[in-house]
C-alpha positions in Angstrom: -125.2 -78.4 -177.2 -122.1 -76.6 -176.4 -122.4 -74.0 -175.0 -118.8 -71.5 -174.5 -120.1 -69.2 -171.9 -120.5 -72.1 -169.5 -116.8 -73.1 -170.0 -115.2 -69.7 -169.8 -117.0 -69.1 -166.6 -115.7 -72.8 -164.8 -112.0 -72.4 -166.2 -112.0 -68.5 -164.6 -113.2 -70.0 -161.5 -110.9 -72.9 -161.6 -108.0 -70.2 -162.2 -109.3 -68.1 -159.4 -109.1 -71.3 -156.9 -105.8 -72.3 -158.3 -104.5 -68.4 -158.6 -105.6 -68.2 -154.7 -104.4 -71.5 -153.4 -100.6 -70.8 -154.8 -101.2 -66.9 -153.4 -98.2 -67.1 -150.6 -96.0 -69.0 -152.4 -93.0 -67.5 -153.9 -91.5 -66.9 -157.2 -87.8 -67.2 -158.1 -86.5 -64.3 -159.5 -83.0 -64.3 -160.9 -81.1 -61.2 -162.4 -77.4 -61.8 -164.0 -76.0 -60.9 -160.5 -78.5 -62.7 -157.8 -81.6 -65.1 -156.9 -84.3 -63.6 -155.2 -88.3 -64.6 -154.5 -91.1 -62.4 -155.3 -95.3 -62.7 -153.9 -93.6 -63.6 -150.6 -96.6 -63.5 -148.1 -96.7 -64.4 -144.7 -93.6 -66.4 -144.1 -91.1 -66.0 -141.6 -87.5 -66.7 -140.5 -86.3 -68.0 -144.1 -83.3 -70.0 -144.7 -82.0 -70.2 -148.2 -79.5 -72.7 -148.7 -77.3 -72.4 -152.5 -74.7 -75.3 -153.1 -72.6 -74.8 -156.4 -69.7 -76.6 -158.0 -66.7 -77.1 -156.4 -68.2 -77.9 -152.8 -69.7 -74.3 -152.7 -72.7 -73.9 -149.8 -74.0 -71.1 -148.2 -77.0 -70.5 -145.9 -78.8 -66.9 -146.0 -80.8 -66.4 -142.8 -84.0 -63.3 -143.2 -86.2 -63.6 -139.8 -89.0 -61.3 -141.9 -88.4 -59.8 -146.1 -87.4 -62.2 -148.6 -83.5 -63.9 -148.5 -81.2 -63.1 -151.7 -78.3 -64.9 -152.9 -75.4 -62.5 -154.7 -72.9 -64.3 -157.2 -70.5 -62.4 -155.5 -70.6 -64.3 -152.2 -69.8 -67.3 -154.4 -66.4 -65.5 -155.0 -64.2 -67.4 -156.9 -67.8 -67.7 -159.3 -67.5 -71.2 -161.1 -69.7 -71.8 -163.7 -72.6 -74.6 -163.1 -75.7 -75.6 -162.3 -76.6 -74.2 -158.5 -79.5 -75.5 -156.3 -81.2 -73.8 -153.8 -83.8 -74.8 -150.9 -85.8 -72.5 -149.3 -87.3 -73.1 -146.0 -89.5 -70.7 -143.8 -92.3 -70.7 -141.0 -96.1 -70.0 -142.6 -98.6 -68.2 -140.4 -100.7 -71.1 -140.4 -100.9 -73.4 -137.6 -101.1 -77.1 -137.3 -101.3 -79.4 -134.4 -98.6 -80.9 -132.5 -99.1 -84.8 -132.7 -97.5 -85.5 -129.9 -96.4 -83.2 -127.2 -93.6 -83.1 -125.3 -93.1 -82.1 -121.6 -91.1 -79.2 -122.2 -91.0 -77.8 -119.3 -93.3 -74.7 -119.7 -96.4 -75.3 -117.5 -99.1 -73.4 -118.8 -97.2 -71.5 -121.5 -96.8 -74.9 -123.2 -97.9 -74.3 -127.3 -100.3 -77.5 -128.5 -99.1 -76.1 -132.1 -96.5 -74.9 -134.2 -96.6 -72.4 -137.4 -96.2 -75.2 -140.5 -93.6 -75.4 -142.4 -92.8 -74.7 -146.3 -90.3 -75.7 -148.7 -89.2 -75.1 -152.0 -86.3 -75.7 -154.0 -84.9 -75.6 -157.7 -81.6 -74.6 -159.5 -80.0 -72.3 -161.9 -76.9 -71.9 -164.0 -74.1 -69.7 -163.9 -72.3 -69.6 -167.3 -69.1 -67.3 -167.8 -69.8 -65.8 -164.3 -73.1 -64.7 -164.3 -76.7 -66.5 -164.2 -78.7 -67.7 -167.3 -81.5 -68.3 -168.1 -82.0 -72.4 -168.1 -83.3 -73.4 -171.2 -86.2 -76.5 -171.5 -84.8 -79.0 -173.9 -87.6 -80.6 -175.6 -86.9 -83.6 -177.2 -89.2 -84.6 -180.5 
């Protein structure tokens, strides 16, 4: 028989493990005016990179706190779609396959903090940044 206490509790706990696993991982936040990333965690030395029509690129460098893009460093602001890649250093640590002779003797690292990643896009529209719309087709 079916019984609905038994699947409440599994999908709370499946949206506990899922909740926890995506914990550190930011979330794009974007004002008229500028992208940012909120629930930023434990990453480090971030490097946002924002290409836009017209050849437009620009790389925003935060060694700790979260990197933001302003419209107005875009200046001349052309309307489009914009993507974005973030990269930064986690606090985790992973193995080095295979090491190199660097050179350092005994202060040689046999890891490295792993790497994330993340991109996506958004649209500026008579100067400022909308919100994208999801097109459903039916």
């Amino acid at each position: 028989m079916f019984d609905i206490r038994h699947t409440i509790t599994a999908f709370t706990a499946g949206l506990c493990l899922a909740t926890s696993a995506f914990a550190n991982e930011p979330v794009e936040r974007t004002d008229t005016t500028a992208l940012w990333f909120e629930s930023w965690g434990s990453l480090s030395n971030a490097t946002l990179v924002v290409s836009g029509p017209d050849g437009f690129v620009t790389n925003i460098v935060a060694e700790k706190g979260t990197p933001r893009f302003y419209l107005r460093d875009a200046a001349p602001v052309t309307d489009g779609v914009y993507r974005y890649e973030l990269t930064a250093a986690t606090t985790e640590k992973i193995k080095l396959r295979n090491q190199p002779d660097n050179g350092r003797g005994e202060n040689q690292k046999d890891e490295i903090a792993k790497p994330f990643q993340m991109g996506g896009s958004f649209v500026v529209s008579r100067g400022v940044i909308t919100k994208q719309e999801d097109i459903v087709e039916e």
